[in-house]
Each structure stands twice: as structure tokens, then as C-alpha cells.
N, C-alpha and C positions, 0 to 999 in steps of 0.2 A: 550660756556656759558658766556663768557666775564665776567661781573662786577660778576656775580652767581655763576662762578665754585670756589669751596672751594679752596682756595688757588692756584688756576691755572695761575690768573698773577702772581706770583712770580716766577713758572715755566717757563713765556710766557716769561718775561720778562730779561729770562738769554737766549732765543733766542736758543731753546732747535734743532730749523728745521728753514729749509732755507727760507720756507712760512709756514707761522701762520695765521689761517682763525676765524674769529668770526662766531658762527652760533645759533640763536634758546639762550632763556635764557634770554639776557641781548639785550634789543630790542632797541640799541643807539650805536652810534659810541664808543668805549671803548677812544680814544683821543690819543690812548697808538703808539708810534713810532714803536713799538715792533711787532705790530697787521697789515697785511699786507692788509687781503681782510675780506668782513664782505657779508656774504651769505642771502638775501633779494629779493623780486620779485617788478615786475615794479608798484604795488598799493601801498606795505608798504613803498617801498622806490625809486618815480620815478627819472628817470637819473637825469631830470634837477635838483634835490635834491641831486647831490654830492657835493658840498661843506659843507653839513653838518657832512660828516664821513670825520677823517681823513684816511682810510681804502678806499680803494678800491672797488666799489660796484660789487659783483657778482650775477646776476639776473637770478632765477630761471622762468621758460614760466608760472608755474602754481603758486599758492599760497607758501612761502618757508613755511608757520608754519605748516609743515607732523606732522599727528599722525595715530594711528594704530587703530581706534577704529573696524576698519572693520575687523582687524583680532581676534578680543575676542570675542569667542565661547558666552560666558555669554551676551553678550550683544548685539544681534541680534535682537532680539523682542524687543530693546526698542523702544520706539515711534509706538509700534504696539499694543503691549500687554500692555495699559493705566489702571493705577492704580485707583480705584473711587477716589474723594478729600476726600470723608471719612475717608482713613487711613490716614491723615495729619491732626491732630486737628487744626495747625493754618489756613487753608483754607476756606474760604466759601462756602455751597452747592452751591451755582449760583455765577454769574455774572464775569464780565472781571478781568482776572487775568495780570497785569504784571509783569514781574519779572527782577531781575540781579541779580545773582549770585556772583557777584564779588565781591571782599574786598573794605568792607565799607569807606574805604583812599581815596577809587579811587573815591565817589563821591562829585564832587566841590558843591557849592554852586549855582552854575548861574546852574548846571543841576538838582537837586536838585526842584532847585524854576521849573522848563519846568516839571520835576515831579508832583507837586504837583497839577498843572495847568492840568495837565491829569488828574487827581483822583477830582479834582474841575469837572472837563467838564463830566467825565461819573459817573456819581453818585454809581453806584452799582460795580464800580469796586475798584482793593485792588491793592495797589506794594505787591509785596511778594520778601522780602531781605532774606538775610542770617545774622545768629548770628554770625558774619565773621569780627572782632572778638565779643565776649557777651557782652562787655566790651563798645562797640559804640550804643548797642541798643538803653539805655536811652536817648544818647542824638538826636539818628535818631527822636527818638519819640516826643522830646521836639520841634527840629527844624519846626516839620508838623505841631504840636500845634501853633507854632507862627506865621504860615501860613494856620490856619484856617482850615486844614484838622485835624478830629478827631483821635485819638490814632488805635482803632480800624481799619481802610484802609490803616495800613503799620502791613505784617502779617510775623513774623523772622520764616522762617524752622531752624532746626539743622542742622551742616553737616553730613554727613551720609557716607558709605562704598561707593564708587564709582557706584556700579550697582544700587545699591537703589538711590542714587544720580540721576543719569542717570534718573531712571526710575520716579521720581517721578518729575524731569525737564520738561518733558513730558506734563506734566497736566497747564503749563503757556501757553497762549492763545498767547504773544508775548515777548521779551527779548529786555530791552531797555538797549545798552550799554554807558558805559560813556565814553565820549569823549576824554578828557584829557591823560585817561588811558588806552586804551580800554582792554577789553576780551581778553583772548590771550585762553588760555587751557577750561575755563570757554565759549567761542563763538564753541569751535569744538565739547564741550560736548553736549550743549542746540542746536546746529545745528543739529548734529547724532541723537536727541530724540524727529527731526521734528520741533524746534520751530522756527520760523524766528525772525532775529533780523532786530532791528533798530539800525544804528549807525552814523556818521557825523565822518568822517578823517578831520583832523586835519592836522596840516606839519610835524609834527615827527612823527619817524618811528612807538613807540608806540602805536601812536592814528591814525594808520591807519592800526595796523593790523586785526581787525575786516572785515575791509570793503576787505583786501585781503582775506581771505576765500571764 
């Protein structure tokens, strides 16, 4: 988990095992002398990108960020059994839904503005953010007003229990992720619930895990 595990450098760094691997977590070389090998595949983190870890690159054939969605009973039907937008009051009956899921930090400014220039070009369509955290709404809201898109065509769902999550990802037409930061857990959910993304890799490992999926 590298920079993520609670208190785990401090473990890592009394050098507990003879090799110490970074894996999943903490999506950047840790810098740590202590930290032997850093577990990554040849998109998020290709060869000629070793000098950016001080770690050793260990490169998985397939994508490294594994999750299990395909083993939860509960969520088999998502992306099959589509929920009407009606049980979502922020939704609109019609038109182009885009969405990102992801915490409101992650989106810069220069993507931001490429957003708004989407919702400029297709008139009848909406970004659909998350209250992620509530606390960034107003100013998500302010920033579209100074760029000429009304209040209304940026629509915040709640977070919700994971299956409902899931199931209600489902109903976005496409997922534009952000670059800088990309999707990590948020691109394998809205992937498993059929929606395709859009993303742009970037040079660090972060802003190219998207595009390894």
C-alpha cells in the first residue's frame, strides 16, 4: 500500500523481510531505500519509465490494478438489469449523460475548462459529479457559471452502498476521467457496469492507470 498503509512505513522501514514489494494503494515510487520492488504493468508504468521509481519495476502481462468484482454474487446483473433515471432525482429524462465519479481534487482546471466545452457542443447533455466531497459542490457550480454553462448541466448524485453505486453508474452514457489523477477503483467499477471511459495517460504512474485497465 506504500504512502496508504496505516502505519506500514514505519514497519517497512525497520526492514522487517529481506525484499519489501510496493503494491496497489499508493500509485508512485514510495523514494523509500527501504522499498525494494514496486508491482505495476507495462501501461501504468512502461520500462523506459524506470528512473522515475526508486524501486525496482515488477511487471505484471495484464493490467496490475486486480479487483474482484466478478466474484460478488450481488453484482452480477449490474450493467444488465439498468435502473430507469427516474429513481435518481438529480438525472434528466433524456439526453447525453457524462459522468466521473471521482473525488472532486482530482479535477484540474485545464480539464475542467475541455468539460465545459463538452456540455457547450452538445446542448442537451449534463456532467453528472459526485458530492465527493459536499463541501466542493458550490464551488464546482460557481466555476461552470464563469464559464458560461448554467447551474443546472452539472447534476451531484449522493454516494450510495456499493451495489446501488454500481447499479446506478450504469445509467452514464460515458466516464470522462481525469487526467492528472486518474480513476483507479472508481474506472474498474463504471467499467464492470458497461460504461466506457475516456482517459489521456499522462507520465506518472497515477495518470496512467486508467488507460491500463
Amino acid at each position: 500500500q506504500g504512502m496508504h498503509g496505516e502505519r506500514a512505513n514505519e514497519v517497512f522501514a525497520c526492514s522487517p523481510a529481506r525484499v519489501q514489494v510496493s503494491y496497489m494503494g499508493f500509485c508512485a515510487s514510495t523514494g523509500a531505500p527501504y522499498m525494494h520492488h514496486i508491482v505495476s504493468d507495462r501501461v501504468a508504468s512502461p520500462p523506459e519509465y524506470q528512473a522515475q521509481f526508486s524501486e525496482s519495476l515488477l511487471l505484471l502481462p495484464n493490467s496490475y490494478f486486480v479487483n474482484d468484482h466478478r466474484q460478488q454474487p450481488q453484482w452480477q446483473t449490474v450493467g444488465l438489469d439498468i435502473p430507469p433515471r427516474e429513481e435518481f432525482a438529480e438525472l434528466p429524462a433524456k439526453g447525453l449523460v457524462v459522468a466521473c465519479f471521482n473525488q472532486l481534487y482530482k479535477i484540474d482546471p485545464e480539464v475542467f475548462e475541455a468539460w465545459m466545452g463538452v456540455l457547450k457542443g452538445s446542448p442537451s447533455s449534463v456532467l453528472w459529479l459526485l458530492k465527493f466531497p459536499e463541501v466542493g459542490v458550490t464551488n464546482m457550480v460557481k466555476q461552470a457559471k464563469k464559464r458560461g454553462v448554467p447551474s443546472e448541466r452539472i447534476v451531484f448524485g449522493e454516494t450510495l452502498p456499493k451495489t446501488e453505486y454500481l447499479q446506478r453508474g450504469a445509467l452514464a452514457d460515458v466516464f470522462l476521467d481525469t487526467p492528472l489523477v486518474n480513476a483507479h477503483t472508481s474506472a474498474t467499477d463504471i467499467l464492470w457496469a458497461g460504461v466506457p471511459i475516456v482517459t489521456l495517460p499522462q507520465t506518472s504512474m497515477i495518470s496512467r492507470v486508467a488507460a491500463s485497465l
